[in-house]
C-alpha positions in Angstrom: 127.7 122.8 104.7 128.6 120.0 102.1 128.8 120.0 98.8 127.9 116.5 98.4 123.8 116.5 98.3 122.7 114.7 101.9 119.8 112.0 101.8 117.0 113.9 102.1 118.1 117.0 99.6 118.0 113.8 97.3 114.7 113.1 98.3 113.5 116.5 98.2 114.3 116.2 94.7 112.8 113.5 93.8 109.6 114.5 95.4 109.4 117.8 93.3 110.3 116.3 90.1 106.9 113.7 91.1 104.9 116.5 91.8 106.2 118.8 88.5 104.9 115.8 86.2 101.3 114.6 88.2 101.0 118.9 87.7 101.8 119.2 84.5 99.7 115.6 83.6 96.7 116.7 80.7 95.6 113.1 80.3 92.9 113.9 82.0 92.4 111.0 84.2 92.1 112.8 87.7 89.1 115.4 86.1 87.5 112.2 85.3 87.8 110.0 88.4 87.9 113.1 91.2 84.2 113.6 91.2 83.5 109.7 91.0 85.7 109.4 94.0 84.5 112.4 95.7 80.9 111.5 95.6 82.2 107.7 97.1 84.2 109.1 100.1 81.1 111.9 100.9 78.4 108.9 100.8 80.9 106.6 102.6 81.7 109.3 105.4 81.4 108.3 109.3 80.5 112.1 110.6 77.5 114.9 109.4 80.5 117.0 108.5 81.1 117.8 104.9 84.5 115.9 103.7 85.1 118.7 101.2 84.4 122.3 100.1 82.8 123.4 97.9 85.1 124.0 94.3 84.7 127.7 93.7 86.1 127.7 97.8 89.0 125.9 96.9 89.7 127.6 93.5 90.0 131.1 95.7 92.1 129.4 98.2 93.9 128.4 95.8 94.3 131.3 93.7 95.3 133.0 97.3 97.8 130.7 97.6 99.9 131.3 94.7 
């Protein structure tokens, strides 16, 4: 294996550093727009299906997946 860091480990980084900061954002700016888009994307959907669970759903699967 190389020591010099290939393309994608480069990328790789990148990408985590990204998601570290949009994680760690408290501007609160997606707690504000989420439901606003939410509500647009359920009334704008093309199928009966439900676009998204229900919160308490996804807080368990989260918590579950940490």
């Amino acid at each position: 294996m190389s020591t010099i860091p290939s393309l994608q480990e480069n990328r790789n980084a990148k990408a985590i550093k990204l998601l570290d900061e949009w994680l760690s954002d408290q501007s609160g700016y997606d707690e504000n727009v989420w439901p606003k888009l939410k509500k647009l994307i359920e009334v704008h959907r093309l199928s009966a299906r439900k676009q998204f669970w229900e919160s308490s759903v996804l807080r368990l699967v989260f918590r579950v997946w940490h």
